[in-house]
C-alpha positions in Angstrom: -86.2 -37.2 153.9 -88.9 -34.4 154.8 -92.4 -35.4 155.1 -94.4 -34.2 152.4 -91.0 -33.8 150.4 -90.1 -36.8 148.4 -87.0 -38.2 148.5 -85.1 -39.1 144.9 -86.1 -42.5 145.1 -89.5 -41.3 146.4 -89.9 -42.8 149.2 -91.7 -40.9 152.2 -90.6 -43.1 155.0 -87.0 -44.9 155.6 -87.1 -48.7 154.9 -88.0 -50.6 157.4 -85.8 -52.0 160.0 -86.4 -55.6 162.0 -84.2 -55.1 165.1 -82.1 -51.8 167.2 -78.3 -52.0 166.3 -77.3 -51.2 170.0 -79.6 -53.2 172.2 -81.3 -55.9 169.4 -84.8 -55.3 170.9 -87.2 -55.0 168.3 -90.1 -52.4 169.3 -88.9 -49.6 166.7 -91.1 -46.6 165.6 -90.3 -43.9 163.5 -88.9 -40.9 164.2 -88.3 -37.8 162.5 -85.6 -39.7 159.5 -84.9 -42.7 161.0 -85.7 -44.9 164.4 -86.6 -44.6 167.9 -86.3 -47.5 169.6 -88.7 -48.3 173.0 -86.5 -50.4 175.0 -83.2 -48.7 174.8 -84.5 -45.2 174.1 -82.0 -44.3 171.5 -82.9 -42.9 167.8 -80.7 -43.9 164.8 -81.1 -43.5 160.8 -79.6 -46.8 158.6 -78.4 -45.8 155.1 -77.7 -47.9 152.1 -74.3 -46.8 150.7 -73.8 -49.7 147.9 -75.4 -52.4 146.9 -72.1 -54.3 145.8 -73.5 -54.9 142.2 -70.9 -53.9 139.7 -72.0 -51.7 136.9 
C-alpha cells in the first residue's frame, strides 16, 4: 500500500492492530505499510493470507 495509491481492496491504511507480536505492549502507530511499535521499537506489517471460508 502507497499513500495516495489505493490498494485493491481500497484501503489507504493497514487494518488496525490491538497489540505488538514481539513484546505484547500496545502503543502502535503507523509506519510507512505496517506498525511501529513505542515500547519495543520494532516495525512489522500483518497480512491476511486466507480467511478459511471455502468457496
Amino acid at each position: 500500500m502507497t499513500e495516495g495509491k489505493p490498494s485493491p481492496a481500497g484501503r489507504q491504511r493497514p487494518l488496525p492492530v490491538f497489540h505488538c507480536p514481539y513484546c505484547g505492549d500496545e502503543d502502535l502507530t503507523p509506519y510507512e505499510e505496517g506498525w511501529r511499535c513505542g515500547a519495543c521499537l520494532r516495525a512489522f506489517s500483518v497480512r491476511l493470507i486466507a480467511t478459511g471460508v471455502q468457496e
